[in-house]
C-alpha positions as a Python dict, from the first residue, in 0.01 Angstrom:
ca = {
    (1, 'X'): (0, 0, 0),
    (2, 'X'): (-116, 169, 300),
    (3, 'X'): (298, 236, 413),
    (4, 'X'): (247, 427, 16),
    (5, 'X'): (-39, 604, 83),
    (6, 'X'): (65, 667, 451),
    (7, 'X'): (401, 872, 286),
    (8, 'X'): (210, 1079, 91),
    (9, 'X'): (210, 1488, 269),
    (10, 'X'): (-184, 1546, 328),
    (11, 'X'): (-277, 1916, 194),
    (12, 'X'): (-247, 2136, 424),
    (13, 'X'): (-604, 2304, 552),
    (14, 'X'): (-615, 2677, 471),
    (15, 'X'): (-848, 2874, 778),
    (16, 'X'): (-1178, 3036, 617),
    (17, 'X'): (-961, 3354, 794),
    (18, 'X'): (-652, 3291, 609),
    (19, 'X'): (-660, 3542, 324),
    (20, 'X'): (-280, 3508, 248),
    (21, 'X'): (-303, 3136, 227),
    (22, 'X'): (-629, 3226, -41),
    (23, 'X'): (-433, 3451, -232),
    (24, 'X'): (-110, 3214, -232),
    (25, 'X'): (-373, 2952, -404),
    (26, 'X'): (-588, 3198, -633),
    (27, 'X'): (-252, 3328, -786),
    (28, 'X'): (-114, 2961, -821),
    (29, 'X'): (-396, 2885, -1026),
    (30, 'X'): (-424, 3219, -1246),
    (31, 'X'): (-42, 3184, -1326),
    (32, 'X'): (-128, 2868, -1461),
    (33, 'X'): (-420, 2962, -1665),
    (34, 'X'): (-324, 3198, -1828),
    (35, 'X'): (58, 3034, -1884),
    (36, 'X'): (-159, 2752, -2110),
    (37, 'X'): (-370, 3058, -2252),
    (38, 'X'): (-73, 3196, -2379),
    (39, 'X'): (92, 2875, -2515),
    (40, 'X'): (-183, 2743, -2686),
    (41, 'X'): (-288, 3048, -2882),
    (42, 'X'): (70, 3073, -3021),
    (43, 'X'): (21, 2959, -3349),
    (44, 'X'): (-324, 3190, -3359),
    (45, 'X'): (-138, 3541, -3520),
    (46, 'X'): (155, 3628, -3703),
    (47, 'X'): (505, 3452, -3667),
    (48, 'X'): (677, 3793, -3554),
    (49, 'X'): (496, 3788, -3245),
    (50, 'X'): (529, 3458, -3123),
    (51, 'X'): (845, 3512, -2916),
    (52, 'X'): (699, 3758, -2727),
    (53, 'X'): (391, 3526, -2650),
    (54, 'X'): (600, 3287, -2542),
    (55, 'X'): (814, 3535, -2303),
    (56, 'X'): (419, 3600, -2173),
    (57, 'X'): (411, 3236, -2109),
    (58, 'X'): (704, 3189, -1936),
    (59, 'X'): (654, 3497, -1697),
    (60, 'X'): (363, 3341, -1585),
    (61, 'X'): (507, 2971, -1588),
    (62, 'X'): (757, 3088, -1364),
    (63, 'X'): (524, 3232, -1138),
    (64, 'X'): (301, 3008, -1107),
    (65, 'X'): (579, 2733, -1000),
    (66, 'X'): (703, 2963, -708),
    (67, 'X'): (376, 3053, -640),
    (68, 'X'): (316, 2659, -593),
    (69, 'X'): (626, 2657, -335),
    (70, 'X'): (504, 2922, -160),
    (71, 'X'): (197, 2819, -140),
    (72, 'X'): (257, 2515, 81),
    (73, 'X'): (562, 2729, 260),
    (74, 'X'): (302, 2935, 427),
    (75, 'X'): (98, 2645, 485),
    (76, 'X'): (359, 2492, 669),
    (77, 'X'): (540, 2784, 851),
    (78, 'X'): (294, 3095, 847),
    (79, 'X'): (577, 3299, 744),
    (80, 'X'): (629, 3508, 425),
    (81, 'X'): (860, 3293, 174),
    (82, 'X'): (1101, 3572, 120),
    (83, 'X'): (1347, 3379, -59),
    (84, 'X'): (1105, 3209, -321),
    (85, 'X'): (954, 3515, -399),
    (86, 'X'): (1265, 3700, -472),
    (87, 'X'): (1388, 3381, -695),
    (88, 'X'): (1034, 3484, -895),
    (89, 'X'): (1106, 3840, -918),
    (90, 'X'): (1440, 3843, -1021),
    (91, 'X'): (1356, 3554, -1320),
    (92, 'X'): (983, 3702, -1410),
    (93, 'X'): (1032, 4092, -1371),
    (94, 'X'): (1382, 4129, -1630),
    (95, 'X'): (1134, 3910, -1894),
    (96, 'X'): (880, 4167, -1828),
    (97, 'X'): (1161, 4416, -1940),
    (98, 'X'): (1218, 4242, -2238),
    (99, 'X'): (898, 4241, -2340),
    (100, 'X'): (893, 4614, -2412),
    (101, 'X'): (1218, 4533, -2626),
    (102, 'X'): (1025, 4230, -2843),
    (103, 'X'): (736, 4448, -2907),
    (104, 'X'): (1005, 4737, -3009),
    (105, 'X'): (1187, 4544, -3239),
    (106, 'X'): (998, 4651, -3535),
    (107, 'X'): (1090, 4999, -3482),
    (108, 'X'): (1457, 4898, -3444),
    (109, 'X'): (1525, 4839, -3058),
    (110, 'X'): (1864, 4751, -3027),
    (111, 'X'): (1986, 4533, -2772),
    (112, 'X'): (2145, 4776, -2537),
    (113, 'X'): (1772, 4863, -2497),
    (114, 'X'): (1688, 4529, -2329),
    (115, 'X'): (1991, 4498, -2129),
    (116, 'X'): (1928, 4861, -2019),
    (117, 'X'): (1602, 4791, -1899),
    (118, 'X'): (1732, 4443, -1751),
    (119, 'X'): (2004, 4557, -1526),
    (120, 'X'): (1785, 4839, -1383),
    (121, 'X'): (1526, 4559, -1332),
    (122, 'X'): (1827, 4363, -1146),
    (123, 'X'): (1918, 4654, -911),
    (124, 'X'): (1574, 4751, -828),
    (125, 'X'): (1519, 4351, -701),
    (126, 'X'): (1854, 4292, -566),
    (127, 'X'): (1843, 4575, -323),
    (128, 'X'): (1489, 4529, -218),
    (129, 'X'): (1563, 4218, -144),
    (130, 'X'): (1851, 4323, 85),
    (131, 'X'): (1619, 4565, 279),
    (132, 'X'): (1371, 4287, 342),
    (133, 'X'): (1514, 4068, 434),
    (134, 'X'): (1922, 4155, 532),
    (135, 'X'): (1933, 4479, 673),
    (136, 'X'): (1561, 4504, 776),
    (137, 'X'): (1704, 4781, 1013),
    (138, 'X'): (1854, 4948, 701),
    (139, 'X'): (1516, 4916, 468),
    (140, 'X'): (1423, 5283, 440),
    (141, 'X'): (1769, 5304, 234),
    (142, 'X'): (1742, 5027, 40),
    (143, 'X'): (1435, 5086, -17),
    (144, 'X'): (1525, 5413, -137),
    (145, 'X'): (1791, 5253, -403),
    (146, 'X'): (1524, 5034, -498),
    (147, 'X'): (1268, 5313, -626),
    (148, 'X'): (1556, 5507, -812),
    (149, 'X'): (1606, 5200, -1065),
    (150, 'X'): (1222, 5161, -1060),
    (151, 'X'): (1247, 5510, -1157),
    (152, 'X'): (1489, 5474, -1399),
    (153, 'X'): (1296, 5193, -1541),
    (154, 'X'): (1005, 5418, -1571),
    (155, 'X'): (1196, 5703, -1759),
    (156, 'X'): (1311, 5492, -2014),
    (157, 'X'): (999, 5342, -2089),
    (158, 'X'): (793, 5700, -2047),
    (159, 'X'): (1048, 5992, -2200),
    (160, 'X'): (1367, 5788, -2362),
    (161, 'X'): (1470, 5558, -2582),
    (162, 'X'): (1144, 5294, -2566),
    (163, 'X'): (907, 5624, -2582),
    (164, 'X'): (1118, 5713, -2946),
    (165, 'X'): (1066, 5381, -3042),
    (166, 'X'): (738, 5356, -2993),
    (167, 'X'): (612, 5671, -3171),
    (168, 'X'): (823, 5543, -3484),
    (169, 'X'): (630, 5250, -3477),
    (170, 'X'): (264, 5383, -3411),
    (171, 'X'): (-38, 5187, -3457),
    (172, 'X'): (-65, 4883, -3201),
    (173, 'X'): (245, 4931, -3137),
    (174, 'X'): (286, 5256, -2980),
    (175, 'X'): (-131, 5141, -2759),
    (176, 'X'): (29, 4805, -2676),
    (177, 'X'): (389, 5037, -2527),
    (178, 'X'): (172, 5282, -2361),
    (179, 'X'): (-26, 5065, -2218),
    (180, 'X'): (272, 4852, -2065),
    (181, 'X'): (429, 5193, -1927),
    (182, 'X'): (58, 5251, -1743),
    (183, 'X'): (97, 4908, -1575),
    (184, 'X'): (489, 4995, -1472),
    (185, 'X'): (379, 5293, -1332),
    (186, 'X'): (53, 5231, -1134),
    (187, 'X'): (127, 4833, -1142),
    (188, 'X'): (437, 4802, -1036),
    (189, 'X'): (330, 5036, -739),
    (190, 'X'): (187, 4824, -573),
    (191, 'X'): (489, 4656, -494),
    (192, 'X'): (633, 4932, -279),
    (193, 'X'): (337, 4977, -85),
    (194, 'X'): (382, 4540, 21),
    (195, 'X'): (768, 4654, 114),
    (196, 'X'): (684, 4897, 326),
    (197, 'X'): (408, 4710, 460),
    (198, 'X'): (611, 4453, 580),
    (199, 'X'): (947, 4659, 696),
    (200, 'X'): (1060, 4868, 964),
    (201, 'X'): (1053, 5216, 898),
    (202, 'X'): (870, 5603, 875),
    (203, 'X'): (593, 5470, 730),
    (204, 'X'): (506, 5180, 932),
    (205, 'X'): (237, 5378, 1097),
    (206, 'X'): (56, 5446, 721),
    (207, 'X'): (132, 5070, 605),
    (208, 'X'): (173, 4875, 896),
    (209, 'X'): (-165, 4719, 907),
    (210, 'X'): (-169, 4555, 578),
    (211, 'X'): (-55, 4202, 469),
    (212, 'X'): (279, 4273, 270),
    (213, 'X'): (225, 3881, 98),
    (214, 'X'): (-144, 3975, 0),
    (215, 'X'): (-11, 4325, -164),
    (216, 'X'): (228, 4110, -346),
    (217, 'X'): (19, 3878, -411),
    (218, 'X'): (-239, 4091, -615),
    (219, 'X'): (41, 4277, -767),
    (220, 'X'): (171, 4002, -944),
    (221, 'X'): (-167, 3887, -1073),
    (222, 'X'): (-210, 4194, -1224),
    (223, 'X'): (57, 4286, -1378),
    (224, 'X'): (233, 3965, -1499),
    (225, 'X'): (-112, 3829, -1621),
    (226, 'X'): (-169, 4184, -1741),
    (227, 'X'): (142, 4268, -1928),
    (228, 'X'): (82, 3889, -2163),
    (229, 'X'): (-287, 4001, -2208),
    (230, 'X'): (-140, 4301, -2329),
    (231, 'X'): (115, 4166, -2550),
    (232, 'X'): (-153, 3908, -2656),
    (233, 'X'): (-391, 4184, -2789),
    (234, 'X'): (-136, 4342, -2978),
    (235, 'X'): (-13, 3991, -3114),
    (236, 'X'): (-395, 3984, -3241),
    (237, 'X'): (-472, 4347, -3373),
    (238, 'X'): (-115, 4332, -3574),
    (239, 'X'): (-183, 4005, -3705),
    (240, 'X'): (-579, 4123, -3803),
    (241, 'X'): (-438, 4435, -4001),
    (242, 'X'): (-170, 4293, -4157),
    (243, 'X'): (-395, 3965, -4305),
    (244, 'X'): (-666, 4253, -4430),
}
């Protein structure tokens, strides 16, 4: 017994100082409240909806499993887990792309919509992950590659196709779309500010003094969490109108 409990890793001790280490643990936790939120109200609103509350659940889910990982990586190592966070991104942020695709559905979103939307998604993560951690000495560029599919992302969403959609649908809809464009656009921000925080480049003099895994950190809280609580409220409102 005591060879059994000897085995068993003691948690690591987070410093009173160690604000990455707090945030790694905060967002563990949040990913998993609010992926049981969103599984156990599933049956709460109309059938149509449900697959997008469970795409909520699983971009949290996800999260909250890597976030888990990387938790204890930065216990044990003090260094940013890259690699585990990338493996997040590049699973949770194409379901957050599909999301505006479920929700668009009852306008008539076609497929080539979603896997629009997805392989800008894929490009945008792919090659900041390559400038962070490949050719850090080549991160301004990739960087750079990186914001135009973010920026393609956003003019789909804002001026194309998913804007069309969503005026042809109105109602809870078209708040619910617009909403999800605000937090791709302001949200999704904050990501960019954590790359450059944490890369060599022009800017390190403007961003070189923050915590890139703390940026991150809060940026995922609020928009994965953010984008389900959206999704959630339009799940509700539709639901509401259409049982009155």
């Amino acid at each position: 017994m005591e060879n059994f409990l000897a085995s068993i890793p003691m948690v690591a001790k987070i410093a009173t100082n160690d604000y990455v280490g707090f945030t790694f643990f905060v967002g563990c936790m949040a990913m998993m409240a609010a992926s049981a939120f969103f599984f156990l109200s599933m049956n709460s609103y109309d059938r149509k909806w449900r697959t997008s509350i469970l795409v909520s659940g699983l971009i949290t889910f996800i999260a909250a499993v890597h976030y888990w990982y990387m938790r204890d990586y930065w216990a044990a190592n003090a260094e940013s887990p890259t690699f585990f966070r990338y493996v997040d991104w590049v699973l949770t942020v194409p379901l957050m792309c599909v999301e505006f695709f479920l929700i668009l559905k009852v306008a008539g979103a076609k497929k080539s919509l979603m896997w629009k939307l997805i392989f800008a998604s894929v490009v945008m993560l792919v090659t900041g992950y390559l400038g962070e951690a490949v050719y850090r000495d080549a991160a301004q560029i990739w960087g750079f590659i990186s914001g135009l599919a973010y920026f393609w992302i956003v003019y789909i969403i804002w001026f194309g196709e998913a804007k069309k959609l969503a005026t042809e649908a109105g109602g809870a809809v078209l708040t619910a779309h617009k909403t999800l464009c605000w937090f791709v656009l302001v949200g999704w921000a904050i990501y960019p500010i954590g790359y450059m925080a944490g890369t060599p480049g022009w800017y390190e003099g403007i961003f070189g003094g923050l915590s890139m895994d703390v940026v991150y950190n809060i940026g995922d809280a609020i928009n994965k969490i953010g984008f389900g609580l959206v999704v959630y409220n339009l799940a509700v409102v539709a639901t509401a109108k259409s049982e009155a």
